[in-house]
C-alpha positions as CSV (number, residue, x, y, z in Angstrom):
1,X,-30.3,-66.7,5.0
2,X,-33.7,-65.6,4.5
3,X,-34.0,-65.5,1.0
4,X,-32.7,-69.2,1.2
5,X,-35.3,-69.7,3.6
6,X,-38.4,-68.3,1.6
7,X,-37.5,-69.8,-1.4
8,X,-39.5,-73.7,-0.4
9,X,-42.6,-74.0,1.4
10,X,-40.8,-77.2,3.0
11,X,-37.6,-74.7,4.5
12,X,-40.2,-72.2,5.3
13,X,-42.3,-75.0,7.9
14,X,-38.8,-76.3,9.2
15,X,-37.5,-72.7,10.1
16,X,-40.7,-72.4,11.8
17,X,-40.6,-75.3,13.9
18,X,-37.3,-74.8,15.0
19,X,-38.6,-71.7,16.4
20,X,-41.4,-72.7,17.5
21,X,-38.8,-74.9,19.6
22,X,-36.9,-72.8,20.8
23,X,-39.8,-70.3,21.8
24,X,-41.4,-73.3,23.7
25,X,-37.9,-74.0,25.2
26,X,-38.0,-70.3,26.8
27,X,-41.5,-70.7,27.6
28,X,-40.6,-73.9,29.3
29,X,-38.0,-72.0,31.6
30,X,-40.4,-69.3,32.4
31,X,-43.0,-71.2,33.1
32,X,-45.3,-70.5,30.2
33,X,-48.1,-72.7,28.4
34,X,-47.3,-73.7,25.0
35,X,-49.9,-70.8,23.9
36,X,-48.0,-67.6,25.1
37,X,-44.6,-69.2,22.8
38,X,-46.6,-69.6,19.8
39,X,-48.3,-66.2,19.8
40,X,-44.4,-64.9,20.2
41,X,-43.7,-67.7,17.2
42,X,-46.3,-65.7,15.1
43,X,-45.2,-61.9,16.0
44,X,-41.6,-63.2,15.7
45,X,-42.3,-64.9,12.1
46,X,-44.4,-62.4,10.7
47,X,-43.7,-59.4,8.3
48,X,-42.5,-56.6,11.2
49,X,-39.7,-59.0,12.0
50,X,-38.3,-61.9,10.3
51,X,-40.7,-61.8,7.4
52,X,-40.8,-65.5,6.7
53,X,-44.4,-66.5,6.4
54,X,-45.0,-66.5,2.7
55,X,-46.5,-69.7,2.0
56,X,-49.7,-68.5,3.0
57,X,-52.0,-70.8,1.7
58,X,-50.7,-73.7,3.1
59,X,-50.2,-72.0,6.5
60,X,-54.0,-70.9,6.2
61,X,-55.1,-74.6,5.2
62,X,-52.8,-75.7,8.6
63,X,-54.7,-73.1,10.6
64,X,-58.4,-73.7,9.9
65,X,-57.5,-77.5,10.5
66,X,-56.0,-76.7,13.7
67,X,-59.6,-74.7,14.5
68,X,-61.4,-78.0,13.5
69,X,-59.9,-80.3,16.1
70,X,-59.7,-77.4,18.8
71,X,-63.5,-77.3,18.5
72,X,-63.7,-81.2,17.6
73,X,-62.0,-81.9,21.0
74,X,-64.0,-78.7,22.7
75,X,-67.2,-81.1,21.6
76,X,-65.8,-84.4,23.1
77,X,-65.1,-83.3,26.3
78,X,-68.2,-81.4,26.7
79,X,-69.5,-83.1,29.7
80,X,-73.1,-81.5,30.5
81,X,-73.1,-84.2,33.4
82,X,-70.0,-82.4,35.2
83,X,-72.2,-79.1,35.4
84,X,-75.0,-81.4,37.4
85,X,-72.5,-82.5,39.7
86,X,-71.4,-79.6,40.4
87,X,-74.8,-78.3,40.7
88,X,-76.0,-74.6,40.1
89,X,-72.7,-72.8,41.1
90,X,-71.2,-73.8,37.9
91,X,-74.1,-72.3,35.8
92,X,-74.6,-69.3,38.1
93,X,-71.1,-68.4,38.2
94,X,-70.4,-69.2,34.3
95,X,-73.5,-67.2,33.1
96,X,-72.7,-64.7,35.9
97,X,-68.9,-63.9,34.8
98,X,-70.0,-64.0,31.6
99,X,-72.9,-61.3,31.8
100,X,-70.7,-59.1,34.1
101,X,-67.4,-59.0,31.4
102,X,-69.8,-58.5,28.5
103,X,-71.5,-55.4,29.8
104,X,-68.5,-54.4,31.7
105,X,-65.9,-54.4,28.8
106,X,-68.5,-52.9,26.4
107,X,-68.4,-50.0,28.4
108,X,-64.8,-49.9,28.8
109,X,-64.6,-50.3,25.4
110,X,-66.4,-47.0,24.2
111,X,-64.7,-45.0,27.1
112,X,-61.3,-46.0,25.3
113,X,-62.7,-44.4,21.8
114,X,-64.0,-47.7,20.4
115,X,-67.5,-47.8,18.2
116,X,-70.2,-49.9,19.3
117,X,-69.2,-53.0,17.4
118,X,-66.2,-52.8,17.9
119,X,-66.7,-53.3,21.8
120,X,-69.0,-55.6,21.2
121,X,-67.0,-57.8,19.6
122,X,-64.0,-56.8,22.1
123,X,-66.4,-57.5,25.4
124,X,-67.8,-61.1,24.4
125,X,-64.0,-62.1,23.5
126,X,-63.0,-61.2,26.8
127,X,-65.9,-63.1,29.0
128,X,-63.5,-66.8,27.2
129,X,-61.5,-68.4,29.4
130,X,-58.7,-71.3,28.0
131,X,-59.7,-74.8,29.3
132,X,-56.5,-75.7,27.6
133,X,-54.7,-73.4,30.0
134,X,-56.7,-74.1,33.2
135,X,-56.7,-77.9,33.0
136,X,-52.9,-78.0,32.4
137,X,-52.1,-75.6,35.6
138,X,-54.7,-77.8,37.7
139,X,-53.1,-81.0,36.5
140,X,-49.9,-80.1,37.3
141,X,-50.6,-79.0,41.0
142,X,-52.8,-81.9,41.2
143,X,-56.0,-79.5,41.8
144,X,-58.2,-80.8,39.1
145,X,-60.2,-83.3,41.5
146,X,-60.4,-80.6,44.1
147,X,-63.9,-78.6,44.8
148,X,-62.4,-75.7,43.1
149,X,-60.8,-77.6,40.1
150,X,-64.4,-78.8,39.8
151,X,-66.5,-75.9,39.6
152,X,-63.8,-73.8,37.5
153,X,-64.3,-77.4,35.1
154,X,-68.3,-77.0,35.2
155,X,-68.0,-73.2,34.8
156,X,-65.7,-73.2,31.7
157,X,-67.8,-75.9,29.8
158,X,-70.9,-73.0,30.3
159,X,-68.4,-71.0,29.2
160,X,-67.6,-73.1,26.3
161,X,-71.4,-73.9,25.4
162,X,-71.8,-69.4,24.9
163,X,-68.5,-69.9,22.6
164,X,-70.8,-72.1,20.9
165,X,-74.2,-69.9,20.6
166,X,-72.3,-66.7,20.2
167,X,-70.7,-68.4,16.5
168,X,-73.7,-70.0,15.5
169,X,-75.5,-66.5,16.2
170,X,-72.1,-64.8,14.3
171,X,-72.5,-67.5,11.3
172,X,-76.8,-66.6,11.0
173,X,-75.5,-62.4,11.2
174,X,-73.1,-63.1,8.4
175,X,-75.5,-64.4,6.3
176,X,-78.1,-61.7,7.1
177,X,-76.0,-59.0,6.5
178,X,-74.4,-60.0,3.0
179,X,-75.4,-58.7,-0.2
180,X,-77.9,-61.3,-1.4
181,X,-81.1,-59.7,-1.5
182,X,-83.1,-62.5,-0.4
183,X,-81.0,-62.4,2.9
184,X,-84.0,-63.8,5.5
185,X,-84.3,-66.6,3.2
186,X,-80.5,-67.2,3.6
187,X,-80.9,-67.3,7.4
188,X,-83.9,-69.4,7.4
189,X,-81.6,-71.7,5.1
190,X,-78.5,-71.5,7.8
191,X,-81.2,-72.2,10.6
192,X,-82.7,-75.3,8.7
193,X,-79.2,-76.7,8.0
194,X,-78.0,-76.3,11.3
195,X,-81.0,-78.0,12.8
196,X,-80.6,-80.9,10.2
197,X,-77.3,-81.3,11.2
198,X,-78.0,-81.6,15.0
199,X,-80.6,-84.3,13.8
200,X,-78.1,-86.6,12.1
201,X,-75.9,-86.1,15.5
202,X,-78.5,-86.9,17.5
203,X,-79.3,-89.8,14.9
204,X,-75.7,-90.9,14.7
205,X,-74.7,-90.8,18.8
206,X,-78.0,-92.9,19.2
207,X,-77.7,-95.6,16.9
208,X,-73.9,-95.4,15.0
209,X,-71.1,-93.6,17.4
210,X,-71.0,-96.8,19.6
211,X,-71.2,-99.8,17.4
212,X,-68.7,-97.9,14.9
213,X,-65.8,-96.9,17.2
214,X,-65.8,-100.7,18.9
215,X,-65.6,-101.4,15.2
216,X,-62.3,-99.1,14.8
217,X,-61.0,-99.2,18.4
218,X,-59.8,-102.8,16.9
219,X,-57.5,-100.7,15.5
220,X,-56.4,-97.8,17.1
221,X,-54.9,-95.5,14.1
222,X,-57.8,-96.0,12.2
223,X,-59.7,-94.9,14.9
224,X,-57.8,-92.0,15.5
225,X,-57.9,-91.7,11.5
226,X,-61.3,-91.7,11.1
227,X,-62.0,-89.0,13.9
228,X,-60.2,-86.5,12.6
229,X,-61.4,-87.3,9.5
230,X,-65.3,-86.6,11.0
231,X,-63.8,-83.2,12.6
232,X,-62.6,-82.3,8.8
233,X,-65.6,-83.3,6.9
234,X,-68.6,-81.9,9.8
235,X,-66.2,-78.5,9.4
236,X,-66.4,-78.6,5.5
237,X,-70.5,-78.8,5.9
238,X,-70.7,-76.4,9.1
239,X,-68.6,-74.1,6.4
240,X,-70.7,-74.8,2.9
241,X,-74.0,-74.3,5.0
242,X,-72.8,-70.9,6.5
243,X,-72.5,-72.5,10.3
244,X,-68.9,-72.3,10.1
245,X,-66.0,-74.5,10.3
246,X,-65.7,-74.2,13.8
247,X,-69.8,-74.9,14.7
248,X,-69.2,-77.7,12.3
249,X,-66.0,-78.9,13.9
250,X,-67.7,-79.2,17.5
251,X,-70.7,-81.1,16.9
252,X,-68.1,-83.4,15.1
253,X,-66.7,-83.6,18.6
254,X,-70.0,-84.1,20.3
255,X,-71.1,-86.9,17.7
256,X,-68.6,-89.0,19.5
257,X,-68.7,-87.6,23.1
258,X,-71.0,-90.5,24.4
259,X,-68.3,-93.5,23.0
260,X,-66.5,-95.1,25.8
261,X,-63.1,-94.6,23.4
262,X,-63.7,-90.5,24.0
263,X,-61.1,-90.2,26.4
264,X,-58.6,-91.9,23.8
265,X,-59.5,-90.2,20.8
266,X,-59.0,-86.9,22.7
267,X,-55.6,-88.2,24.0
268,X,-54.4,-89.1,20.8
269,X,-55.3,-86.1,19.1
270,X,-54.1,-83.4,21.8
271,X,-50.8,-83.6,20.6
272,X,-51.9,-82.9,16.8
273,X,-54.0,-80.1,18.3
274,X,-51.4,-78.4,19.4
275,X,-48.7,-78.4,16.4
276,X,-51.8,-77.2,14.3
277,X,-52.7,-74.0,16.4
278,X,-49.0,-73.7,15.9
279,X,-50.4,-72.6,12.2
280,X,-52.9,-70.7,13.7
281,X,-50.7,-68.0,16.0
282,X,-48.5,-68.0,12.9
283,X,-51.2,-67.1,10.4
284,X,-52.3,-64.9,13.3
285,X,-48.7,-63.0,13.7
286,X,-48.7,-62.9,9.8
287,X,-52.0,-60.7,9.7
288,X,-50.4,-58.3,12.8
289,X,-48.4,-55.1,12.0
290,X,-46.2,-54.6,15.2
291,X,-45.7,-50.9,14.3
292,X,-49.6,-50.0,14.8
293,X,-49.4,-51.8,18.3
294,X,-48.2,-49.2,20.1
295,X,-51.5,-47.4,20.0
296,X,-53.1,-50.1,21.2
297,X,-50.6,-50.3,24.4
298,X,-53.2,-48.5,26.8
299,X,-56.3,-50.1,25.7
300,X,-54.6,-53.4,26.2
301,X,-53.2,-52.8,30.0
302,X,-56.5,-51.3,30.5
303,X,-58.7,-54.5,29.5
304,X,-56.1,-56.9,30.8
305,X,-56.2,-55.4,34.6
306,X,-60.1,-55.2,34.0
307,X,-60.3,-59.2,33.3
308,X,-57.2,-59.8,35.7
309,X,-59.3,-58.4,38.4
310,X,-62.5,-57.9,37.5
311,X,-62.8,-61.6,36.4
312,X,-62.0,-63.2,39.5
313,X,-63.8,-60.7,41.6
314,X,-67.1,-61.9,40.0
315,X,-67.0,-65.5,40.5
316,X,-65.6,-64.5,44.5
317,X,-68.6,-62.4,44.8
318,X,-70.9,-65.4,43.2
319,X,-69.3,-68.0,44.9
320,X,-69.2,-66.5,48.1
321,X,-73.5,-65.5,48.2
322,X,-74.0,-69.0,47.1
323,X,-72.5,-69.7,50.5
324,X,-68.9,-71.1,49.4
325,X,-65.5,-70.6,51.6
326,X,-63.8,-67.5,50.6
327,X,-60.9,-69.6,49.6
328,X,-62.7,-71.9,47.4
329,X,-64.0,-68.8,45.6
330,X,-60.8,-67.5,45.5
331,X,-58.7,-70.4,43.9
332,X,-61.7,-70.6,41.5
333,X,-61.9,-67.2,40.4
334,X,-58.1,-67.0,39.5
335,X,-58.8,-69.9,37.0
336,X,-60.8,-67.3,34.7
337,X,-58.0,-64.9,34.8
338,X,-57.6,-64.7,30.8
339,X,-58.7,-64.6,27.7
340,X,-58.7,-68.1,25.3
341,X,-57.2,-69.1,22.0
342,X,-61.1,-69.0,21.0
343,X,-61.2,-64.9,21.6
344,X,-58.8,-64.9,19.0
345,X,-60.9,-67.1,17.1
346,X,-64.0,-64.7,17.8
347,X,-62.3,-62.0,16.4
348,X,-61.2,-63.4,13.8
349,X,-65.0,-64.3,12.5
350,X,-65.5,-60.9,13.3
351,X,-62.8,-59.5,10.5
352,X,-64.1,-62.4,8.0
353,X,-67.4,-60.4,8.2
354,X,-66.3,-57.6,7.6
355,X,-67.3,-55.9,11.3
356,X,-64.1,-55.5,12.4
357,X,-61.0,-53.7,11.5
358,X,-57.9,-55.6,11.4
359,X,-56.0,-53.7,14.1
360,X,-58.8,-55.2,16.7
361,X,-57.1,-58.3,16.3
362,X,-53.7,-56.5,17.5
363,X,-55.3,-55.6,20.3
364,X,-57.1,-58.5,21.8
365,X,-54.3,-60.3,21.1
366,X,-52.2,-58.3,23.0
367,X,-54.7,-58.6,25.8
368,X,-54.1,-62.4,25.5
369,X,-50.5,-62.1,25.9
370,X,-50.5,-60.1,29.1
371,X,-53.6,-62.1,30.8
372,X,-52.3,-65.7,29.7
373,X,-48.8,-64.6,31.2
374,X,-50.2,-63.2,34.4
375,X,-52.5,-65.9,34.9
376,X,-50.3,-68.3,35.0
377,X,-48.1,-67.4,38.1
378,X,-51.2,-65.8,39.9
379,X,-53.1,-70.4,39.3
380,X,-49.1,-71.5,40.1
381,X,-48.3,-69.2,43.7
382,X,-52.4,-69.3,44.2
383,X,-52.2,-70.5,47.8
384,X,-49.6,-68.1,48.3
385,X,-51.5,-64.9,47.3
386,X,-54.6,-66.4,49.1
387,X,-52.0,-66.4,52.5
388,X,-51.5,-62.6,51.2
389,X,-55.2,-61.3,50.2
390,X,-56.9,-63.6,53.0
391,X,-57.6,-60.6,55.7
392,X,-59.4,-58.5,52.6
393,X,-61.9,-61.7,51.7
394,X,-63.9,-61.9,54.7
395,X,-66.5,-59.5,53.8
396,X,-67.5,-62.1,50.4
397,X,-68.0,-64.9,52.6
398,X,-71.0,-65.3,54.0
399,X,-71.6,-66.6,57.6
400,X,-71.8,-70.1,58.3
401,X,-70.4,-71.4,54.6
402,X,-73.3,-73.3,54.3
403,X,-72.3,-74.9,51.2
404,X,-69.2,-76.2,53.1
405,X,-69.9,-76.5,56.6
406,X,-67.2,-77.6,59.3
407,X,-67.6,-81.3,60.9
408,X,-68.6,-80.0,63.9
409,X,-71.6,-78.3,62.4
410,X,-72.5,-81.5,60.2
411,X,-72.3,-83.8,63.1
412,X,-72.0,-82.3,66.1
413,X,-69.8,-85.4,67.2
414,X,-65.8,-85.9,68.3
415,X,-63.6,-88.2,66.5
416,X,-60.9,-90.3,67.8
417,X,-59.0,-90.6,64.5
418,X,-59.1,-88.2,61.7
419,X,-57.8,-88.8,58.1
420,X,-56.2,-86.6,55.2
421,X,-56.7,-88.2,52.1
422,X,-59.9,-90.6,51.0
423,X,-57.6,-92.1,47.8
424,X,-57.4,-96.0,48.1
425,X,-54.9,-95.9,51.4
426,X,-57.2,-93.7,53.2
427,X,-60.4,-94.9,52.4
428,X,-59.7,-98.5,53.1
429,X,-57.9,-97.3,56.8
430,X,-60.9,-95.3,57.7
431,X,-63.3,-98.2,56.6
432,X,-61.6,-100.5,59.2
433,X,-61.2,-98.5,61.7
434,X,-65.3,-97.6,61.4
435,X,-65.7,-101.2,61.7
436,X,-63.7,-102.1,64.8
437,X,-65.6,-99.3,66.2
438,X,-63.8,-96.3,66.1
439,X,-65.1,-92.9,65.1
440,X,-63.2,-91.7,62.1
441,X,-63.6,-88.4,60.3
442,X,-62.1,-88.3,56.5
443,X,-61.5,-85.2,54.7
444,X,-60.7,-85.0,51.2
445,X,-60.8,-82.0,48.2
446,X,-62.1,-84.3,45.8
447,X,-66.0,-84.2,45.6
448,X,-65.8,-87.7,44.0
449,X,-63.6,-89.2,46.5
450,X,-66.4,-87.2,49.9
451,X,-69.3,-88.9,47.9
452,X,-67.9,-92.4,47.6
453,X,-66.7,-92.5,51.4
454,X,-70.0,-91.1,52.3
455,X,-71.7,-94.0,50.2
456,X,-69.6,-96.5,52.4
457,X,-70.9,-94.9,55.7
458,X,-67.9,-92.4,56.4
459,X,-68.2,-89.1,57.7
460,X,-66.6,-86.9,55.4
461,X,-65.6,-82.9,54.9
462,X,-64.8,-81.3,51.9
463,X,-61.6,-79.6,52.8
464,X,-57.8,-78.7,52.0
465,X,-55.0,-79.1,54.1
466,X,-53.1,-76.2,53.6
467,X,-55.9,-73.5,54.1
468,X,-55.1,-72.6,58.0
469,X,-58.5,-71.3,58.4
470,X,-60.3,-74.9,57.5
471,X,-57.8,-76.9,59.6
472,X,-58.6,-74.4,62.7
473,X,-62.2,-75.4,62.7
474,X,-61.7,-79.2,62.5
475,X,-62.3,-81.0,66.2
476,X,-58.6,-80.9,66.8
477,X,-58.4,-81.3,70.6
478,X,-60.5,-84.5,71.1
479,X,-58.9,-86.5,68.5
480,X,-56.1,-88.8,69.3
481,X,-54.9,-89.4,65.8
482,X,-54.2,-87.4,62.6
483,X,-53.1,-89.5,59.4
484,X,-52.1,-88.2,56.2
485,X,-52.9,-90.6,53.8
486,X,-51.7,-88.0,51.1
487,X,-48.5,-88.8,48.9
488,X,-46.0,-86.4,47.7
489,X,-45.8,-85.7,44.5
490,X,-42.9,-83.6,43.2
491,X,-44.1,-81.2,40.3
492,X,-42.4,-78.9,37.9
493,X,-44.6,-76.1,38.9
494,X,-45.0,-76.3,43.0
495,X,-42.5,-78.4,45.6
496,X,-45.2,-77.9,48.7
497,X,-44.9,-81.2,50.9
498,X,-48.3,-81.4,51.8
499,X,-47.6,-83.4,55.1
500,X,-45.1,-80.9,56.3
501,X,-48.0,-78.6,55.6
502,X,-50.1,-80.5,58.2
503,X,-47.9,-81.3,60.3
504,X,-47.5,-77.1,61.0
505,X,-50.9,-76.2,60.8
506,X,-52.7,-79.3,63.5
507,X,-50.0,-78.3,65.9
508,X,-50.4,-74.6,65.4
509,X,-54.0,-75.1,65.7
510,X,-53.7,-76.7,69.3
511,X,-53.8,-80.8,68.6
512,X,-51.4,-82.1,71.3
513,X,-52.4,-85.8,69.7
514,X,-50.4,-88.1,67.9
515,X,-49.7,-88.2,64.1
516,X,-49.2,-90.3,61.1
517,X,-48.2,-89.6,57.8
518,X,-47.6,-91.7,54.4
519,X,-44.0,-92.2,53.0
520,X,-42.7,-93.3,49.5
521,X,-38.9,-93.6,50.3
522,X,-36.5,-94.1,53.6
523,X,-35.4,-90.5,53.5
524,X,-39.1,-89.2,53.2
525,X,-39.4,-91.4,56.5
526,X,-36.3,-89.8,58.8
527,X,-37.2,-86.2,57.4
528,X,-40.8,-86.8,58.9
529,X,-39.8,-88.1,62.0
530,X,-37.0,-85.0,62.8
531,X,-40.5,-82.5,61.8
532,X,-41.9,-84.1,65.2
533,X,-44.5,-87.2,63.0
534,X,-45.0,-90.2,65.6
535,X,-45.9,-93.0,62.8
536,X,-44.8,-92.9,59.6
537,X,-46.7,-95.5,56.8
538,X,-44.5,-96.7,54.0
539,X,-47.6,-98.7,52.3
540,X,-45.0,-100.6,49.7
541,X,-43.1,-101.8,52.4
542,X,-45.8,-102.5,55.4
543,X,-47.7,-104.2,52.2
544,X,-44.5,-106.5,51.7
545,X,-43.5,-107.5,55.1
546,X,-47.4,-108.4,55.2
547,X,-46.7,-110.4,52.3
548,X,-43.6,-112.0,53.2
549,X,-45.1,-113.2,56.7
550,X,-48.3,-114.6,55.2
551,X,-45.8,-116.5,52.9
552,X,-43.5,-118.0,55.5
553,X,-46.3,-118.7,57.6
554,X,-47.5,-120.9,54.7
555,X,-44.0,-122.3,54.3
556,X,-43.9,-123.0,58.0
557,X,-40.9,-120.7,58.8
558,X,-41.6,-118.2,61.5
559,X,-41.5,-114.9,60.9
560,X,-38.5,-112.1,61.9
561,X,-40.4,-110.3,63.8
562,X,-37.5,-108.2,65.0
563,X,-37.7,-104.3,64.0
564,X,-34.0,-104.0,63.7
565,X,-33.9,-106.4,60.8
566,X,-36.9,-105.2,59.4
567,X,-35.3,-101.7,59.1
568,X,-32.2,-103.1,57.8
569,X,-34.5,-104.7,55.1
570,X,-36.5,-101.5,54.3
571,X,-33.1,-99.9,53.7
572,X,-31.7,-102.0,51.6
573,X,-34.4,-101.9,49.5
């Protein structure tokens, strides 16, 4: 079967997407990313088990595209404007965990019996994080608008702009250190060609990028066409100049990171992203020798504890001086929890240049498996082990929080009503409430959603309604209402109900008040009412008896007004 196998390059790709399948498929059930199945795909594939990679040159050819558009999509999404939002936490903590990993894993690196290089090489491909990985996990619990989805965002893209200097610096070593006696010249010629090509992006985002994607957004293949066509070609010159294919591929990216179509090429393209680091892992698992992994075994545990823990621990202990809430440096520091597809990458360059010896690449990718793995569970159940390691993270939080201060310390005042939620339904509730004179308070853990209310004249508090600790310090007792203007949304990764969340902790925390709470569906609606919730919002429906009433009022019928039917309605519906 596996002679018939190796005998095409065609039957070679098929037998490896229908495992790659099936290795996502188990992935899938053990709640994986894509990237921990395709690293198995490439161990399973290569020559210590199956032994069916032997089309190498195409496989290669697949790969170093699949690099091109990882860094073409890595340049446009590079938003520098995210890190000013954010403000200096996400360059503090980015440059922090960065320094602390580097010097950290260097030294852990020679105590394990590795040269100087070597660690080198080993330390700097630890201090990468995966956006890929992080995003996806944030997405999925609906965290990526919330103050820590935030700074973990602005402290990956510094993250990603060191992945950047540490190839270019890579590309100018590997010209310095050849065999052409003239080698200073050659740098000065890498250096001159990589400034020339920043020119011409600089050049082409001001005066080309816009006026040619409206051009080709008229039709959308050919935009999609002709991006990954500038990912291929500004990798080709980043590669023939001595940059790289992977510098190259990036600026690509950030030639078109100013178009308004950004968001659209990078949607398009994510999926052929991902079935070309397919390649990648497999050209990776076809370089990796399984037998010579078991002496790598310790050194692996050893560095994946050190970036499991150690990792984390920096950005709490940055976070935390910088005046943040322990648990906002908490859920922020397990985002950097493991190493990225771009350490492999890293190392990789490192081999090409003939630093590195090729069983370094069996050992940082072990590290990958074990910290990608890990990390995954510890960003899915992170509220939970928060709940668990809360009484050991007082002593990195320092008094007062002043980076996120209660309401009472902002204003001093009492509110009659206070809101969960500043989406579209919450905003617009507090907003007339404020008008008819009522005080509100609106809490929300999405920076972007605290500074629009505050631009409409809310008072607002960054906040998030399952930590106990925050709800505890809210003005509870003088309020009269609590509203939950937050929807439940059921994921494949997390089932927490939010409201029944709240509905716990205000009570717990001693508010004898009323409360309300948003509803998409009649049974949401009884179950909220048994858990002890005194108004429960269904906005579809309230929105459509509005409707209807405005409507018969303008047909001259009078309204039903009665409840009962109004029920009967709602449930037939």
């Amino acid at each position: 079967m596996l002679d018939l196998i190796v005998q095409s390059s065609f039957t070679e790709v098929a037998a490896l997407l229908v495992l790659a399948a099936f290795m996502g498929f188990i992935g899938l059930l053990l709640r994986q990313p894509l990237i921990v199945s395709f690293i198995a795909v490439g161990l399973i594939a290569g020559p210590s088990i199956l032994d069916i990679v032997h089309s190498r040159e195409q496989i290669e050819l697949l790969s170093e595209l699949g690099i091109a558009v990882l860094l073409f999509l890595v340049g446009i999404k590079l938003d520098v404007k995210l890190i000013r939002s954010i403000g200096g936490v996400s360059v503090l903590t980015g440059l922090g965990q960065v320094a602390f990993t580097s010097i950290l894993g260097y030294f852990i690196g020679l105590a394990i019996g590795l040269d100087s290089i070597t660690s080198t090489y080993v330390a700097v491909a630890l201090t990468f994080s995966s956006t890929i990985i992080i995003v996806k996990l944030l997405s999925d619990k609906r965290e990526i608008d919330s103050l820590h989805g935030q700074i973990a965002l602005g402290f990956l893209i510094v993250q990603d702009l060191v992945v950047v200097m540490a190839m270019i610096v890579l590309a100018a070593i590997g010209i310095g250190t050849g065999h052409d006696p003239d080698s200073i010249a050659s740098i000065w010629y890498v250096a001159m060609s990589g400034l020339g090509l920043l020119l011409f992006v600089i050049l082409f985002v001001r005066y080309i990028a816009d006026p040619l994607t409206e051009k080709l957004a008229k039709a959308p293949e050919l935009l999609v066409v002709y991006a990954l066509a500038q990912a291929a070609l500004f990798a080709a010159i980043g590669d023939s100049v001595g940059l790289g294919k992977e510098v190259g591929g990036l600026l690509a990216g950030v030639a078109l990171a100013s178009t308004p179509y950004r968001e659209s090429i990078a949607a398009r393209l994510a999926p052929l992203r991902d079935f070309l680091l397919l390649f990648f892992f497999i050209a990776l698992g076809a370089q990796l020798d399984l037998s010579l992994l078991g002496t790598h075994i310790p050194g692996a545990i050893l560095f994946s504890l050190f970036v499991l823990i150690g990792n984390p621990l920096i950005v709490i202990l940055i976070m935390g001086g910088m005046g943040y809430r322990k648990r906002t440096s908490f859920l922020a520091g397990l985002t950097v929890a493991q190493i990225s597809e771009f350490s492999l990458i890293f190392i990789g360059m490192g081999i090409g240049l003939g630093h590195l010896q090729q069983d370094v690449l069996g050992l940082v990718t072990l590290v990958g498996i074990i910290t990608i793995a890990a990390s995954t569970y510890m960003i899915t159940y992170s509220h939970q082990l928060y709940g668990l390691f809360e009484p050991l993270l007082g002593r990195f939080e320092r008094s007062g929080t002043p980076r996120e201060q209660s309401a009472e310390q902002q204003t001093g005042g009492h509110y009659q009503v206070i809101i969960f939620g500043l989406g579209r339904l919450g905003k617009a509730i507090a907003t007339r409430l404020k008008a008819k004179g009522v005080t509100v308070l609106g809490l929300d853990f999405n920076p972007i959603a605290i500074k629009h209310s505050n631009y409409l004249g809310l008072d607002t508090e960054y906040g998030d309604v399952t930590d106990a600790e925050f709800v505890t310090e809210l003005p509870l007792r003088q309020a009269k209402w609590v509203v939950s203007a937050i929807p439940h949304h059921q994921t494949g990764l997390t089932s927490e109900d939010m409201r029944k969340t709240l509905v716990q902790l205000t009570r717990a925390a001693g508010f004898t008040g009323q409360l309300a709470t948003v509803s998409q569906s009649r049974m949401e609606t009884e179950e909220l009412k048994r858990l002890g919730v005194d108004l429960v919002l269904e906005p579809f429906q309230d929105a459509a008896d509005r409707a209807s009433e405005l409507l018969l009022e303008s047909l001259d019928v009078r309204p039903d007004h009665d409840d009962a039917n109004r029920e009967s309605n709602h449930e037939q519906i």
